[in-house]
N, C-alpha and C positions, 0 to 999 in steps of 0.2 A: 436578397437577404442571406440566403444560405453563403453565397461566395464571399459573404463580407463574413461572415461565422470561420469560414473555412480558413480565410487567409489572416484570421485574427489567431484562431489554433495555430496555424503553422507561427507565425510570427511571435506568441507566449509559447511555444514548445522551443524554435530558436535561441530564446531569451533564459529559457529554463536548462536550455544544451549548454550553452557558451559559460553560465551565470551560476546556477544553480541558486538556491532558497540564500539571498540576500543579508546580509549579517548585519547590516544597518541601516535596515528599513525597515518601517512597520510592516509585519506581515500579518493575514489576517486569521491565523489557524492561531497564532500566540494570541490573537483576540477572545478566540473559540475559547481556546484553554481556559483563558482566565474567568470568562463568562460559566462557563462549568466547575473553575474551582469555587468561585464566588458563590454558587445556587448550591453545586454541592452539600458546604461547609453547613449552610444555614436549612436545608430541608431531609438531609442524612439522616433522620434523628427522633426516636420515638418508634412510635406502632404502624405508622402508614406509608414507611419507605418505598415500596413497591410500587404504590400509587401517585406516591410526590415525586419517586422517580422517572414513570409513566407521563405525569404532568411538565415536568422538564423537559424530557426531551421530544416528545410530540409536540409540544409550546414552541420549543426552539428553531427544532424544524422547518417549523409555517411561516415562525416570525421570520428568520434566515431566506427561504424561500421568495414571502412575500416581498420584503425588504428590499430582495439581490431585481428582482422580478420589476418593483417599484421604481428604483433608479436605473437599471435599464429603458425603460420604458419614457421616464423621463426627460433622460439624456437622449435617448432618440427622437422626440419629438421638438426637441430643441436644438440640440447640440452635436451633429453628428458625428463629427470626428473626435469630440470627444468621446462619445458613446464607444467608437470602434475602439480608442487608447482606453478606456476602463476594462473593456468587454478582454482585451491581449491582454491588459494585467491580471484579470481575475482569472485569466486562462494561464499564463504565467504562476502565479500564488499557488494553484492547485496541483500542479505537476511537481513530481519530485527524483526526477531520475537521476540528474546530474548529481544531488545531495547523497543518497542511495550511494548510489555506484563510488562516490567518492571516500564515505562513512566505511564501506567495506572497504575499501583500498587501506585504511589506512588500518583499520583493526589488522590486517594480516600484517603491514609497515611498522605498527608497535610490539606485536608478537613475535617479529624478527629480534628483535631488541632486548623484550624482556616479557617476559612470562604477566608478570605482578601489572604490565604496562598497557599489554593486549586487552587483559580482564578488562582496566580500567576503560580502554577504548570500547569494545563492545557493548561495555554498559549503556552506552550512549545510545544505543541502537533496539536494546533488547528490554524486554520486564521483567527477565529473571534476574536471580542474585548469580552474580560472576566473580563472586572473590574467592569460591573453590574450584572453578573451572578448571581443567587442564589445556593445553596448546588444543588438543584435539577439540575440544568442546568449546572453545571458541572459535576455533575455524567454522564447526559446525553452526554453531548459531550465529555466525556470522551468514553464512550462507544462505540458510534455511531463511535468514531475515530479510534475503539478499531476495529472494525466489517470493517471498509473502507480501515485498514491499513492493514488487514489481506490479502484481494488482491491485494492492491498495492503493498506491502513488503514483501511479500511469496508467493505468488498463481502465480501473474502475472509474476514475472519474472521468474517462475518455466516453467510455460505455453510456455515461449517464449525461456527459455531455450531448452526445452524439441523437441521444433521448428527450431530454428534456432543457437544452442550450444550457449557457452560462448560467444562471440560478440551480440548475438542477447539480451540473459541477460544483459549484459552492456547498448548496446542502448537504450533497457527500462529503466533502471536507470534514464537514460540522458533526456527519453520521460518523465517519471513520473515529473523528475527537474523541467523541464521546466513546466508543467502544474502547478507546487506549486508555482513558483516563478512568473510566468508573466498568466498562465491560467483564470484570474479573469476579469468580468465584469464592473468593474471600468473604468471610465475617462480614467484615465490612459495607462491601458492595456486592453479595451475590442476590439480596433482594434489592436495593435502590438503582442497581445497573443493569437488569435483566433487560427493562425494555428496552436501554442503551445496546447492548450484545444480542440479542434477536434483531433489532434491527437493522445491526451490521450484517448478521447470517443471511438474512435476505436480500439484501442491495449487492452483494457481495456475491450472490450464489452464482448466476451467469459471469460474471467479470471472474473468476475466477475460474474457470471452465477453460474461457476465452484466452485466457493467456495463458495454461497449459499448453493448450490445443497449439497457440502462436509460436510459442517455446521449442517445442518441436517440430516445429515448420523449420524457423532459424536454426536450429540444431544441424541441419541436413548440410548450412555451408561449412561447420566445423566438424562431420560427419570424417574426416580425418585424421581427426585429434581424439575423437571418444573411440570407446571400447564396443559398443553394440551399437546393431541393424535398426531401422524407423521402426519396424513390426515388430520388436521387442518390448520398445519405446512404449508404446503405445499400449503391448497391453502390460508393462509393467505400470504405464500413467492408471489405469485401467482396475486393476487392481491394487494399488496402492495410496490411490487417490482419496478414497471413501473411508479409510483408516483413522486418519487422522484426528483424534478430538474434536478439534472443530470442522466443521462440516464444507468449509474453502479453503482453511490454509495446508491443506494434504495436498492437494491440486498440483498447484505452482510449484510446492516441496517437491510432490512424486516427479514432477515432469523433469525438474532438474538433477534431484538423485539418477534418473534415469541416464539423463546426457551425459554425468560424468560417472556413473555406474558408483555409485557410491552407498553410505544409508544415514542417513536422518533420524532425530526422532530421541527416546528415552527418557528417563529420571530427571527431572530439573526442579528444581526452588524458585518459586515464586512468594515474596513475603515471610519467608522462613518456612514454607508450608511445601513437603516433596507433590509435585506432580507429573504422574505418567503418563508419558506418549508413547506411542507403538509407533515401533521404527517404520521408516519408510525404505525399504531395500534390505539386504540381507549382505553386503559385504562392507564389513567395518573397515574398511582401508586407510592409513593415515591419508588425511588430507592437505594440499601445500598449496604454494604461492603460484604455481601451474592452474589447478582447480579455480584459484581465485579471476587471474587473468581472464582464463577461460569463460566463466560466467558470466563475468562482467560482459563481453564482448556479447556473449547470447543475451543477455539481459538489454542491453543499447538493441543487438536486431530487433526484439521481440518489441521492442518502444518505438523505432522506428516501422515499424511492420504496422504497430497498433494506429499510428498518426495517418501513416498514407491510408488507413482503409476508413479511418473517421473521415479525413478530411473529404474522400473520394464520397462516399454516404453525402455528405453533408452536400457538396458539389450537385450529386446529382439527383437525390432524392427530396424529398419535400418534406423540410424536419421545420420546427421549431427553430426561432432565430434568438429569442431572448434567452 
């Protein structure tokens, strides 16, 4: 069971290198979305947001879980080869490197071009407001996005894969959704999304560690192109990691700031509302289409890093196959 988990990973991680998040297909995170904007809209509202927001997303969860959990289960008692082609798609849907890596490619591809073009590009990517950005501050939050998306859209759902098979990947999906869509400190959603964004904090807390840690492994083959030593690295990951606002996306920021020696972090608009970050690094250096390259390339090792050690787990250990 494990070897068939394993070569179904590798075969939706192929699928997800070559392909990337599919533009005309149903996918099932545009399901999530919609399923959250739907419950949103209609339990937002009144004196017991916290709690109906509580009820949603614990409800969601189980149901997601049960559901992913059910039709596996079904499809392997009957249909097995179809079982393994659901089991690579769902494992395909949840990964997102190739979209990633490509979203930043192009944000620094429009800001070659044109300042007003870049904004618009990054928007695509970030939750801040980017219509006062400068070139510099969307390189940045290009980047930063580059470094946070890399555990949200590869590492963590590998982690939880590798924990709790195919349903548990799914349910991250559906975790991650929710913290993008209602997770914010806003009016709006800092009571009905709380439980939404704690329990990202948590599913997130190890997988985000993990792929610092991975970052700087991979770092070591482009250890020619950066500016400072692993033992720098390391303890700059080290102290600059814990920084951050939220309590994982300093991690993967710190580990990358670190590779290209750079800093992260600052004043940004979210909803028309300033929010402060503490920089992560301490040398403001413009940033360019080098840096960009550059990351990308450590961002693919650090995902290809991440697979072979699921897949090897999964190969040799006694996990979970559903």
């Amino acid at each position: 069971m494990n070897y068939e988990l394993a070569i179904a990973l590798a075969v939706g991680w192929l699928l997800d290198f070559f392909f990337g998040d599919p533009e005309h297909l149903p996918h099932p995170v545009v399901g999530m979305g919609r399923w959250i904007a739907l419950w949103e809209k209609r339990l937002n509202k009144g004196s017991h947001r916290k709690a109906w927001g509580a009820v949603l997303v614990v409800g969601s969860l189980l149901l997601c879980y049960g559901l992913t959990f059910g039709l596996l289960c079904l499809l392997h008692s009957s249909i097995s080869i179809l079982h393994f082609v659901v089991s690579t798609l769902l494992v395909f849907f949840c990964l997102a490197g190739r979209t990633l890596r490509r979203e930043v490619r192009m944000v620094f591809e429009a800001l070659d071009r044109d300042l007003d073009e870049g904004r618009r590009q990054v928007s695509r990517i970030v939750g801040r407001d980017t219509q006062t950005l400068s070139a510099q501050e969307v390189r940045t939050a290009a980047l930063e996005t580059l470094a946070e998306n890399l555990s949200d859209g590869v590492v963590a759902p590998l982690f939880w894969l590798c924990l709790l098979g195919v349903p548990g990947m799914v349910t991250y999906k559906l975790i991650n959704t929710f913290d993008s869509m209602i997770g914010y400190r806003t009016p709006r959603y800092k009571d009905f999304g709380c439980w939404a964004a704690h329990i990202d904090d948590i599913v997130n807390y190890i997988p985000a560690r993990v792929t610092a840690l991975l970052m700087l492994l991979t770092g070591v083959a482009f250890s020619h192109r950066l500016n400072s030593g692993q033992s720098h690295r390391l303890r700059f990951l080290i102290h600059y990691g814990p920084q951050h606002a939220s309590p994982n996306s300093g991690w993967p920021e710190a580990a990358l700031a670190a590779l290209l020696d750079c800093r992260f972090g600052g004043t940004h608009e979210y909803f028309g509302e300033e929010v402060y970050k503490p920089y992560i690094g301490t040398n403001p250096r413009p940033l360019s289409t080098r840096d960009m390259h550059i990351s990308i390339r450590i961002s693919l090792a650090t995902e290809i890093l991440a697979v072979c050690l699921v897949v090897t787990a999964l190969s040799v250990l006694h996990l979970p196959f559903f």
